[in-house]
C-alpha positions in Angstrom: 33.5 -10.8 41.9 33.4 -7.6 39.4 35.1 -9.2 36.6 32.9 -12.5 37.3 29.8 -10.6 36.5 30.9 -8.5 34.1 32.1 -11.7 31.9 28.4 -13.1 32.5 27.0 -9.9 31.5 29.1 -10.5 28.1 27.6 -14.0 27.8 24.3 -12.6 27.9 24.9 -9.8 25.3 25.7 -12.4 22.9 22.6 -14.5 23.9 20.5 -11.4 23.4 22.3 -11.1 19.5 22.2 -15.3 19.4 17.7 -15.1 19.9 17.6 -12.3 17.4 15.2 -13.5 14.0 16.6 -12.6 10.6 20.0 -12.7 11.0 22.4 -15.7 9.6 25.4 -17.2 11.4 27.4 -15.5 8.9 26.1 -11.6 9.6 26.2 -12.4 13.2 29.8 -13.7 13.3 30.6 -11.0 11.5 29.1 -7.9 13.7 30.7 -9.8 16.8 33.7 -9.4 15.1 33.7 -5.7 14.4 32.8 -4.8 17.3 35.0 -6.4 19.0 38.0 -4.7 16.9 36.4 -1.6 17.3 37.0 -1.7 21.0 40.2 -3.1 20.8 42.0 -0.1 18.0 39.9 2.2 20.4 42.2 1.0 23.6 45.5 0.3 21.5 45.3 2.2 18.4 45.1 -1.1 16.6 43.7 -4.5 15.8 46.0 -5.7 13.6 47.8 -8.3 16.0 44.5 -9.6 17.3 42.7 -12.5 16.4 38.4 -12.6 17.3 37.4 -15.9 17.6 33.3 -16.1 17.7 31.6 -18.9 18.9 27.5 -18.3 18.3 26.1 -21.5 19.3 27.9 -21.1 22.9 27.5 -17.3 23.1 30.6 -17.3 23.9 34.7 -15.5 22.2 37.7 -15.5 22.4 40.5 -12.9 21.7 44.5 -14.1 20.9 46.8 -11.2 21.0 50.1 -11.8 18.7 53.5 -10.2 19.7 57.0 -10.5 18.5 59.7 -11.5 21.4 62.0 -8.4 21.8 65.1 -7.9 23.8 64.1 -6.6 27.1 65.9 -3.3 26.4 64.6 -3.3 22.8 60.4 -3.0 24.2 59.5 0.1 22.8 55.1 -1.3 22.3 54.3 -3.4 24.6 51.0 -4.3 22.8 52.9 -5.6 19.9 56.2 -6.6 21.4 56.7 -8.8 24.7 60.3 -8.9 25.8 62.2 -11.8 26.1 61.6 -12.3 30.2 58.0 -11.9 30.0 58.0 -14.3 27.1 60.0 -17.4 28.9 57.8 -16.9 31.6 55.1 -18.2 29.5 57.2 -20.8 27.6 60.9 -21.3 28.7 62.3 -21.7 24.9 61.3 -18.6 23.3 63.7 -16.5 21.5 64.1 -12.8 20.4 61.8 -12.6 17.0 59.8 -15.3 17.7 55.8 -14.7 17.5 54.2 -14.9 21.1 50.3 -15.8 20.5 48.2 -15.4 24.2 44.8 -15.5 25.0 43.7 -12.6 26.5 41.0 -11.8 28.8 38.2 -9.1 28.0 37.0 -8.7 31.2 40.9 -7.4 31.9 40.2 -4.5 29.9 38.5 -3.1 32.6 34.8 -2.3 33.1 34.7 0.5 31.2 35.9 -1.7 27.8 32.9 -3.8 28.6 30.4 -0.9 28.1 31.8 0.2 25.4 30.9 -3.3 23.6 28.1 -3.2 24.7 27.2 0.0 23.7 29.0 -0.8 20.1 26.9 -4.0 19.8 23.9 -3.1 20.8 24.3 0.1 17.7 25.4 -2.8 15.0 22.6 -5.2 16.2 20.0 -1.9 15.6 21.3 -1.1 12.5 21.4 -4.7 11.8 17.8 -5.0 12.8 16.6 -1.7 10.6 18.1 -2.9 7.4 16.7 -6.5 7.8 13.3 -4.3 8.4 13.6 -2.1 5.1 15.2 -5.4 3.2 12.1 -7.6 3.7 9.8 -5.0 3.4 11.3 -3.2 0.5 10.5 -6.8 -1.3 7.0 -6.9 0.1 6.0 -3.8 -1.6 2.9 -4.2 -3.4 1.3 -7.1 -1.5 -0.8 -7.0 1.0 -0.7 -7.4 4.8 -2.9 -8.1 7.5 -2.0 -6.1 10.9 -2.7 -5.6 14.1 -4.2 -1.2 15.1 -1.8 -0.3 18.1 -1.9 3.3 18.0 -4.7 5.9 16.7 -3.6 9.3 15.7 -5.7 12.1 13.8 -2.9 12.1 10.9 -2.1 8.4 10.8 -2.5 5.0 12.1 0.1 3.1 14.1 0.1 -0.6 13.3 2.1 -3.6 14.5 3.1 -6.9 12.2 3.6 -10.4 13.8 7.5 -9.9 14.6 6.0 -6.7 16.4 7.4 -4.1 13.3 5.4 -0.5 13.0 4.0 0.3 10.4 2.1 3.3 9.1 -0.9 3.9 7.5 -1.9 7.7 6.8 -5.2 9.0 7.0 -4.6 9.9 3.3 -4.3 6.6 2.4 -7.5 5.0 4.4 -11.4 4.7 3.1 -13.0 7.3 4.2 -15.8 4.9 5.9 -12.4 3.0 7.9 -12.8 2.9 11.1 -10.7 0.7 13.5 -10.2 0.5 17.3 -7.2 -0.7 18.8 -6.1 -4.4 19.1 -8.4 -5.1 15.5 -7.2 -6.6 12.9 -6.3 -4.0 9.4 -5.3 -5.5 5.7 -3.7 -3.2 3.5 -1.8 -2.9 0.8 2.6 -2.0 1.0 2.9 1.0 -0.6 6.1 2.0 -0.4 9.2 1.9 2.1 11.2 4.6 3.1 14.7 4.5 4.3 15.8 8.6 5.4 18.9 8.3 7.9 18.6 4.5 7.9 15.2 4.4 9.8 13.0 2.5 7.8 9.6 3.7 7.5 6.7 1.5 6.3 3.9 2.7 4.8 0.7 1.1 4.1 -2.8 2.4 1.9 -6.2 1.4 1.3 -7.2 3.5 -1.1 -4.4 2.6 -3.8 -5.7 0.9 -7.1 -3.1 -2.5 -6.6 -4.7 -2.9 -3.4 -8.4 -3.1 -5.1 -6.1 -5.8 -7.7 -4.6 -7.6 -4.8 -8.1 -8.3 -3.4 -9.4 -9.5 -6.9 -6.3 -11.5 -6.5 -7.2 -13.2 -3.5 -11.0 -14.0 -4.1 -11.0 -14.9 -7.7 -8.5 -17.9 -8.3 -9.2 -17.5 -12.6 -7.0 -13.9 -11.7 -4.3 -15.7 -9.4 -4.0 -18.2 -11.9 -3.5 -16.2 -14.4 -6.4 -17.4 -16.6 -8.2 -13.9 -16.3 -6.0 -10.3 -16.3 -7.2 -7.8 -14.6 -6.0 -4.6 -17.9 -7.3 -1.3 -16.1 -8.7 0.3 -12.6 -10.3 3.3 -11.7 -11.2 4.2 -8.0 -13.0 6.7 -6.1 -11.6 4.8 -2.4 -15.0 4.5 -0.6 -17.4 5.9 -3.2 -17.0 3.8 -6.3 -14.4 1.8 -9.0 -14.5 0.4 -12.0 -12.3 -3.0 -13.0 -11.4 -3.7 -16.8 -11.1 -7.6 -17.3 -10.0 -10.0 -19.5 -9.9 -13.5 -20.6 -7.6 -15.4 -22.6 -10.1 -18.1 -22.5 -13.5 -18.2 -24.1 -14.7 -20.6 -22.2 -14.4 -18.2 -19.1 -16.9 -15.3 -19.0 -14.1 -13.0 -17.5 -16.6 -10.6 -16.2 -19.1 -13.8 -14.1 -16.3 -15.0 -13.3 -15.1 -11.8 -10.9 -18.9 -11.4 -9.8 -18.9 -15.4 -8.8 -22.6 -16.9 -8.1 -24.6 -14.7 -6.8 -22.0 -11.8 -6.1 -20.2 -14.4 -3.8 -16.5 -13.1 -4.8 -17.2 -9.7 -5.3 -19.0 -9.5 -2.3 -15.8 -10.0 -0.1 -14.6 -6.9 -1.8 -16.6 -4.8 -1.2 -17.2 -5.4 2.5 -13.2 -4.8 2.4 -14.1 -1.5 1.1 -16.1 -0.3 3.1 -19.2 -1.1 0.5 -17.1 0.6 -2.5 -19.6 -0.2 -5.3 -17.8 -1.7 -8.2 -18.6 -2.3 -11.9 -16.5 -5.2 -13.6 -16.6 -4.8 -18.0 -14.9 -6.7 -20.2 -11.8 -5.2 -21.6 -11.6 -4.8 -25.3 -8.9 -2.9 -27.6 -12.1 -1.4 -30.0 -12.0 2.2 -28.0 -15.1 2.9 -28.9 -16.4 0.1 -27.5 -14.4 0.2 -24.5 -15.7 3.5 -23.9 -19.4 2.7 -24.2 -18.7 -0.6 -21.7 -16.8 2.3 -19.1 -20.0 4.3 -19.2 -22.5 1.7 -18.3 -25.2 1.4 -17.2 -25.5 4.6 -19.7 -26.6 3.3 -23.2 -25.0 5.4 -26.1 -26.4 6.3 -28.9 -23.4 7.3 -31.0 -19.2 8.1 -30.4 -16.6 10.2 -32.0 -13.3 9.2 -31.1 -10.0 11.6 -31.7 -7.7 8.8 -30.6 -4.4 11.9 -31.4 -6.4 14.2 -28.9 -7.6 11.1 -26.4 -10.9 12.7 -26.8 -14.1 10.9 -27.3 -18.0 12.7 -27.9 -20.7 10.5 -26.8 -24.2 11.4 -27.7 -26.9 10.2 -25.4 -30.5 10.2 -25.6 -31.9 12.6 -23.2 -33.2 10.3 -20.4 -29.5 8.6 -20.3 -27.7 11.5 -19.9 -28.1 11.6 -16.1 -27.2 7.9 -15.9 -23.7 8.3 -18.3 -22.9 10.9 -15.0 -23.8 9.6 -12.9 -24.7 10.8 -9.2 -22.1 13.9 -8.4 -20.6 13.0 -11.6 -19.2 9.7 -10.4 -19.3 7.6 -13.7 -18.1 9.9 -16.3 -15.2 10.6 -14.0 -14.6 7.1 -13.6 -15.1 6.1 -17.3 -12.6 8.7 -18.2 -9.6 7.5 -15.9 -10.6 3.8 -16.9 -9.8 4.3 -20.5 -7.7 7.2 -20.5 -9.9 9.7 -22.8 -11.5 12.7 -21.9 -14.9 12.1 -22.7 -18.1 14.9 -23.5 -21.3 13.6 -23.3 -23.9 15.4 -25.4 -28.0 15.3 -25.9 -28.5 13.7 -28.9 -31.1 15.8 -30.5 -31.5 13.8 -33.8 -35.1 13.1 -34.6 -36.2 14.8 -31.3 -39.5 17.3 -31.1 -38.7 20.3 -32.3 -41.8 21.3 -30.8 -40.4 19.9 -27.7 -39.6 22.1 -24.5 -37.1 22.3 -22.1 -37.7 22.0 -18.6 -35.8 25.2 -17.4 -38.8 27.1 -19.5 -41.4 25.9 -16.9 -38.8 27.7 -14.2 -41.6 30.1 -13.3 -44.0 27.9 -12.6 -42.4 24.7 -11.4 -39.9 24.7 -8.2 -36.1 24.3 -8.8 -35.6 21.6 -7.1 -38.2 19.9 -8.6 -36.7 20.4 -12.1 -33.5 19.4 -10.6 -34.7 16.0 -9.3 -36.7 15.4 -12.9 -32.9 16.1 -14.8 -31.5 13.4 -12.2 -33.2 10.9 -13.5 -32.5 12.1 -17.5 -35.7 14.3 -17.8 -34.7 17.2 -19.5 -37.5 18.3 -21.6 -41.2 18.2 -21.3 -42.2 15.7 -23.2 -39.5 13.6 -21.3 -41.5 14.0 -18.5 -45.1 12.6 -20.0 -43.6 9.7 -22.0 -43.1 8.4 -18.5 -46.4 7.3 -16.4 -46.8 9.4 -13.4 -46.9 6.6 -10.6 -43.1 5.7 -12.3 -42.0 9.4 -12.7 -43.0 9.8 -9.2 -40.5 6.9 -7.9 -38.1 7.8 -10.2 -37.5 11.2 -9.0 -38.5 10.8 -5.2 -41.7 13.6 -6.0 -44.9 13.2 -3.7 -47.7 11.9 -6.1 -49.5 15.7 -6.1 -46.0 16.8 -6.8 -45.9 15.1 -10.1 -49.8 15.6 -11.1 -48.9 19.4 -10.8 -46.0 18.7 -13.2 -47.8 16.7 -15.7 -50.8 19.2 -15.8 -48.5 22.4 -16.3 -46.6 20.6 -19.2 -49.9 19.1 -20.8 -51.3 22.5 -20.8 -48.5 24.6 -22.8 -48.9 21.5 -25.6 -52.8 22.2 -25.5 -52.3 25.8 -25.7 -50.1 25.2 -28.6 -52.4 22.8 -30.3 -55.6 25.4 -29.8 -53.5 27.8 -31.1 
């Protein structure tokens, strides 16, 4: 009864091996085999004289043991050699140095053989299974993937794809504004796939520049087809980017085209992001140029470009200054890693007042943070301040209205004084 349910407990190992996805007849036939041997040298010290036959559609094996017929006196290995009685007992006409070929039971080897199989199997199936995992994935890497939040952790986040393979995506790599509860549904982008000790591990980002491309992949079909090329990214995940594009055909506006009607492509994006605000230019090889399209909406007023140095000097009229920056600096940082110069932005004073008079002189009687909110909008000088009407300035700059008539009355009266004097 032992051996009869050990030998269906065989069956169903190779059922469990037969349902597993990924695997060709080939591999599988293959791994049976080894096993198989494996036990067998480990019980005789060979498997040399054995022959594994696997049959995967069935689930089933078989196992023929060759020996050479002996002289009873001459049995010395009695899993090689079969002497000459044993032999006719099988098959009356056998003589000395003849092959013997018998079918031999697993289940004889005992119980203990059995576990050992299992135990051999069920190792080569999980290696099997790891580098399937790291081969697949390994050619996935840059494409996204859609995935399913099983576990949330303060350092990473545990995620699940449809064959029910983790992945991993760290909080370094996620939006800042992410936030997922288990069972939801994550897209994000393979990064990269590592294999230490053969234990694959996945690992997934949202905040890597090819994801941002994947998703311009996916909504604009002029990119996908290859009609438009997307040359250069810069990305501050969750904050901000900016997308260099390109056509190769000038009946395509390359830059409406990412946009779509009414914002309807790039709208998809940026809901991805987490409302990531993005600005699509058109590429072009002039550097000046490009560097002027990488600081809109700033509007330059002249460039210097030391293409040996990767430098560029852009001069600004005062009240753009603030908009080349951008708020906390965003869009000079972002112009910069878009084309790949350092760039300085200066005042340019050409042609200015000289009679003119910078804010930070008024310091004693208007608030800091008042001058601070006037330079935010690209107000640095007095007379900055009243070319602009006062219901606009106070808009602008977010001042109360009595706010900006104190302003207005202070800097009108050190021109008056001036004039009088």
């Amino acid at each position: 009864m032992a051996k009869k349910e050990e030998t269906i407990s065989m069956i169903d190992t190779l059922a469990e091996f037969k349902e597993l996805k990924n695997i060709d007849k080939d591999t599988m036939i293959s791994v049976l085999e080894d096993s198989f041997r494996n036990v067998i040298a480990k019980m005789f010290g060979t498997d040399e004289n054995y022959d594994v036959i696997i049959n995967p559609e069935k689930g089933d094996f078989e196992i023929w043991r060759n020996r050479k017929v002996v002289a009873d006196e001459d049995l010395t290995d009695p899993n090689k050699e079969i002497s000459l009685t044993e032999a006719r007992k099988i098959e009356a006409d056998y003589q000395v140095g003849e092959e013997l070929t018998d079918e031999v039971h697993f289940a004889d080897f005992g119980r203990r053989a059995i576990l050992n199989l299992r135990q051999t199997l069920s190792s080569k199936i999980l290696e099997l299974q790891k580098d399937n995992l790291f081969a697949k994935y390994k050619d996935k890497i840059g494409s996204i993937i859609a995935a399913d939040v099983y576990q949330i952790w303060k350092k990473e986040m545990l995620l699940l794809d449809d064959d029910g393979n983790e992945l991993i995506l760290p909080k370094s790599e996620q939006i800042p504004g992410d936030f997922y509860r288990k069972g939801e549904t994550a897209r994000a982008l393979i990064q990269k796939v590592d294999n230490v000790n053969n234990n694959p591990k996945i690992i997934l980002s949202r905040t890597d520049k090819l994801f941002l491309q994947r998703l311009f992949e996916l909504e604009v079909p002029e990119i996908n087809d290859g009609l438009i090329t997307i040359r250069a990214i810069a990305r501050i995940p969750g904050e901000r980017a900016k997308v260099a594009v390109e056509s190769y055909d000038d009946r395509i506006d390359p830059v409406g085209a990412c946009v779509g009607m009414k914002g309807s492509r790039i709208h998809g994006i940026v809901r991805e992001l987490r409302n990531e605000n993005i600005d699509v230019i058109n590429y072009t090889t002039n550097t000046s140029l490009f560097i002027q399209r990488a600081l809109s909406p700033a509007k330059i007023s002249s460039i210097r470009v030391n293409e040996e140095e990767h430098r560029a000097e852009v001069y600004l009229r005062p009240e753009e200054v603030s908009l080349a920056i951008g708020k906390g600096g965003l869009n000079i940082k972002l112009a910069c890693m878009l084309t790949g110069f350092t760039i300085d932005v200066f005042r340019d004073i050409d042609g200015t007042d000289e009679e003119d008079i910078y804010l930070d002189e008024f310091a004693d009687e208007i608030d800091g943070w008042v001058i601070d909110a006037l330079k935010n909008i690209g107000c640095y000088t007095a007379k900055n301040v009243l070319a602009i009407p006062q219901e606009e300035l106070a808009e602008r700059a977010d001042l109360e209205e009595s706010t900006v008539e104190d302003v207005y009355r202070i800097l009108a009266a050190e021109f008056e004084e001036d004039n009088n004097e």
